[in-house]
C-alpha positions in Angstrom: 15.9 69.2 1.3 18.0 72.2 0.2 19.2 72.1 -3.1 22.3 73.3 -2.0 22.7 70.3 -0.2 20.7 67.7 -1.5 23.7 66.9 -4.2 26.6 67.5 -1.7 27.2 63.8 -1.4 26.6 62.9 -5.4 30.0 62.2 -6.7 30.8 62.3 -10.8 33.3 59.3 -11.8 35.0 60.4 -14.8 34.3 57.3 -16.6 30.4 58.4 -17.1 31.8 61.6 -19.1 33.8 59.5 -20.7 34.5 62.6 -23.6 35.5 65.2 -21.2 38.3 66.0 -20.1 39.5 66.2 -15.7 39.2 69.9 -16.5 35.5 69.7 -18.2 34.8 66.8 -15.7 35.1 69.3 -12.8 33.8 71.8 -14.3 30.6 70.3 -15.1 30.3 68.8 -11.1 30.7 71.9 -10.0 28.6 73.6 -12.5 25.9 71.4 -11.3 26.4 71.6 -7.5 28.1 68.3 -7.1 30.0 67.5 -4.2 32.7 65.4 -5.2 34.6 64.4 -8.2 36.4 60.4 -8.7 38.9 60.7 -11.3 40.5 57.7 -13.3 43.8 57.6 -13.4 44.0 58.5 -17.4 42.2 61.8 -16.4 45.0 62.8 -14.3 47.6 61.4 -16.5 46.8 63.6 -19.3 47.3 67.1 -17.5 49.8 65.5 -14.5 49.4 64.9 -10.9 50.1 68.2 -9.8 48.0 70.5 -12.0 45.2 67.5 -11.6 45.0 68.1 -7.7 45.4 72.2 -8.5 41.8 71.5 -11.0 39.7 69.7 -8.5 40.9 71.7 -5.4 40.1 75.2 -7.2 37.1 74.1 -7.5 36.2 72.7 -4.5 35.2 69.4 -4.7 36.4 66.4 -2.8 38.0 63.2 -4.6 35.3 60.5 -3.8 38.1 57.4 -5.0 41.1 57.2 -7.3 40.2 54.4 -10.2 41.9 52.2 -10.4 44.3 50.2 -9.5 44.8 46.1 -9.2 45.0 43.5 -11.9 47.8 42.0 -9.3 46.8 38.2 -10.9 50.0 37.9 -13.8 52.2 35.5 -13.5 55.5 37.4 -15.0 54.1 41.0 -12.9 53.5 41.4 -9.7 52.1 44.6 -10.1 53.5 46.0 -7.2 55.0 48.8 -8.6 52.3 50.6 -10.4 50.5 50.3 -7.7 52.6 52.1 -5.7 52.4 54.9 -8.0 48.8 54.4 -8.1 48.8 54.7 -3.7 51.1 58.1 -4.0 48.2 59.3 -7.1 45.3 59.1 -4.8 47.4 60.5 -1.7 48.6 63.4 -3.9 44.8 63.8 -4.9 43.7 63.8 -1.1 41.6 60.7 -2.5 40.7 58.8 0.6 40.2 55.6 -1.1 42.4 53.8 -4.3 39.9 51.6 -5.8 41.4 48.2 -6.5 39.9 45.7 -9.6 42.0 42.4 -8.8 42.7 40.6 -12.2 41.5 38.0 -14.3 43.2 34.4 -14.8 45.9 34.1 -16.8 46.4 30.1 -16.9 43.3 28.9 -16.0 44.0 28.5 -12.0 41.8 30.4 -10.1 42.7 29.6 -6.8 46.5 30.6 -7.8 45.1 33.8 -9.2 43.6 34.3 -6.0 46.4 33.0 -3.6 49.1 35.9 -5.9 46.3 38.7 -5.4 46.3 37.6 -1.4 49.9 37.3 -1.2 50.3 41.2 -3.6 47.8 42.9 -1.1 49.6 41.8 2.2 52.9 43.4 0.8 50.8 46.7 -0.5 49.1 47.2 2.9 52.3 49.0 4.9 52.4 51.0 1.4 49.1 52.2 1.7 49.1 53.2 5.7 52.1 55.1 5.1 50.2 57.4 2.3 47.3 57.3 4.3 44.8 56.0 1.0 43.0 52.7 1.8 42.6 50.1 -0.9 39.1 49.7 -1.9 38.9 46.0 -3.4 35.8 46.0 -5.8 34.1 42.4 -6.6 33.0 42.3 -10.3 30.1 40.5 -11.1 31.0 36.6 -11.9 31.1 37.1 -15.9 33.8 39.2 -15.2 36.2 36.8 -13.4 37.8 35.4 -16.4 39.1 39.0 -17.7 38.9 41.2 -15.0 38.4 39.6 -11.9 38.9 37.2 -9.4 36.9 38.3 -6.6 33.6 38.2 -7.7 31.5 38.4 -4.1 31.1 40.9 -1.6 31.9 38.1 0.9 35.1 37.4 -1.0 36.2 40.8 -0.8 35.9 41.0 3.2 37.1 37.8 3.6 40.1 39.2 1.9 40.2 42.7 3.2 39.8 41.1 6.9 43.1 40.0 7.4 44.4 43.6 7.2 43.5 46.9 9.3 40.3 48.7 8.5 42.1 51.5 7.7 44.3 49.7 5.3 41.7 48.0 3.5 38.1 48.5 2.6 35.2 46.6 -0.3 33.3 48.6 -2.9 29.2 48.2 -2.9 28.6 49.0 -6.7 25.1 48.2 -7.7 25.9 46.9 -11.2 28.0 44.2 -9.7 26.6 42.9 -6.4 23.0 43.9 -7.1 22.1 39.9 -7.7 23.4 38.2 -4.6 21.2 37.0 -2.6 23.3 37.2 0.6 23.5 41.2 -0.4 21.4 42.6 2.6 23.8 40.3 5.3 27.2 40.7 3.5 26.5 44.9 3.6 25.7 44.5 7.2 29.0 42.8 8.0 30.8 45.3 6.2 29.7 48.1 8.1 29.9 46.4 11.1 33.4 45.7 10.2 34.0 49.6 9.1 34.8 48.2 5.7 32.7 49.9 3.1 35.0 52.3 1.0 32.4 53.1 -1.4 29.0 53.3 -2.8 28.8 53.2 -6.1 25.2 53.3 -8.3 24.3 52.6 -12.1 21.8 50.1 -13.1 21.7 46.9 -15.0 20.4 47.2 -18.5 18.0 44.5 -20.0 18.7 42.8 -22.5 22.5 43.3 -22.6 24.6 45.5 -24.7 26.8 42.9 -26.8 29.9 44.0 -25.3 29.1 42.9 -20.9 31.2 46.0 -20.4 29.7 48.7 -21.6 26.1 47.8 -20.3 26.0 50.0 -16.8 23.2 52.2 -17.5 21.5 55.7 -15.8 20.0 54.3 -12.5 16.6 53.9 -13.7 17.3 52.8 -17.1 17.1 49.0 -16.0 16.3 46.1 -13.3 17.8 47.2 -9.8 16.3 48.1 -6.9 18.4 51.6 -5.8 16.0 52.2 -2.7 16.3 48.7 -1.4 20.3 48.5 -1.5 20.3 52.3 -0.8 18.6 51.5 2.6 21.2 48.4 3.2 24.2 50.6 2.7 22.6 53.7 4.9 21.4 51.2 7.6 25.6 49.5 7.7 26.3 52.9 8.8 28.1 54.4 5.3 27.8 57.8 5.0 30.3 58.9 2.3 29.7 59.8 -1.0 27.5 58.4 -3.8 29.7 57.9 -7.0 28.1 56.9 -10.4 30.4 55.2 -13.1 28.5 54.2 -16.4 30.3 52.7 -19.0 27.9 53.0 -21.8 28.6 53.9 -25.3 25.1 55.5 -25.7 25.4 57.7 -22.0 28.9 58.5 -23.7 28.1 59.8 -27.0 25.6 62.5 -24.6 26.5 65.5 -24.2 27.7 65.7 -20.7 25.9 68.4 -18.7 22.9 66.7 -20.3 24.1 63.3 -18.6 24.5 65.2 -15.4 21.4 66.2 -15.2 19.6 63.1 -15.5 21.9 62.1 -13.3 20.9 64.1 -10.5 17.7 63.5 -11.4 17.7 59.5 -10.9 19.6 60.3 -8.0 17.3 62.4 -5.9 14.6 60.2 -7.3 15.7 56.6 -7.1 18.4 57.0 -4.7 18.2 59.4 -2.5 14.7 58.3 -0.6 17.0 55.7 0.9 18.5 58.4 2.8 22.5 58.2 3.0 23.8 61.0 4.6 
């Protein structure tokens, strides 16, 4: 394959450059040939919306997601609001999807964290269509569901999305999250054959641990999951959109960040990529 266009559908989240800033973020990804950019929201805060879409469109990459929005769980907040702003973010953007992490549990009931997150989506879905961004709900892996949250399944998160239109509301395959379940190969076949797969996203799970559960996504490679195998899941469902890697590591951090790109790409076209997905 071209080189040209062998990285067209690799996507930089800002997260894994965590030091840069949105203008030395898209820089680097275009530097490198990227195709695609996914700011967080923090990125775009620091130089505003407008001069934020003016960085990434001058340099011609596409916005792969918006990160994040969610935590719609507290009791005293609906959250409603800054989501909005988060839905009018990714629409400024031209970011396709608003990726959504749901919320922990504030009073130790789980099903009523669940039944407000249910209850918040249905009133942000006519939000969303009217901006044209669909909310990407991400499972977290089930050590997260305390904290961060609720929906810790891929099966959760189209049970949840199905109520509302495709277009209105998608799920997130990251690796580092769902890469253990073992209903994994089924539950990505239902999503595509819903159209319900917002996003691919890939880093791997380090062994052992890092003490803090948060910061231990590593470089696909660096750990114990199986890229081609869920690669070739997520091409067979029918997903052909970008391939965004988001590593919170303090070590992948503290890198400098064309450095971290570059092993990127590397992982990518040799861990990920043979699983064609485009």
């Amino acid at each position: 394959m071209d080189d040209a266009l062998m990285f067209e559908q690799l996507s930089l989240n800002t997260k894994t450059v965590n030091a840069w800033t949105l203008q030395e973020a898209v820089d680097g990804a275009a530097r490198a040939g990227l195709g695609a950019i996914g700011p967080w929201r923090d990125r775009v805060e620091e130089v505003g919306l407008s001069r934020a879409a003016k960085i990434i469109g001058d340099a011609g990459l596409r916005v792969s997601t918006l990160c994040r929005g969610g935590f719609l769980t507290a009791i005293d907040d609906d959250g409603l609001d800054e989501n909005r702003c988060a839905l009018d973010e990714a629409a400024a953007l031209g970011a396709p999807e608003l990726v959504m992490v749901m919320g922990g549990i504030p009073d130790r009931d789980l099903i009523g964290a669940r039944a407000r997150v249910e209850d918040r989506l249905a009133q942000l879905v006519p939000y969303a269509l009217e901006r044209g961004v669909r909310i990407a709900l991400e499972p977290l892996h089930p050590m997260f569901a305390a904290d961060r949250a609720v929906i810790s399944t891929l099966g959760q998160a189209l049970a949840m999305a199905e109520p509302h239109p495709v277009e209105a509301v998608g799920v997130v395959v990251d690796t580092f999250h769902v890469w253990w379940d073992p209903d994994l190969q089924s539950l990505i076949r239902t999503a595509g054959e819903r159209g319900r797969i917002s996003s691919y996203q890939v880093c791997d799970w380090l062994v052992p641990m890092e003490a803090d559960p948060l910061l231990s996504r590593g470089m696909m490679g660096d750990g114990v999951i199986d890229f081609g195998t869920i690669g070739r899941w997520v091409h067979d469902a029918g997903y052909r959109g970008d391939v965004e890697v988001e590593i919170f590591n303090a070590a992948v951090w503290a890198t400098d960040g064309d450095q971290v790109i570059e092993t990127m790409k590397q992982r990518y076209r040799d861990l990920v990529l043979p699983a064609p997905v485009g």
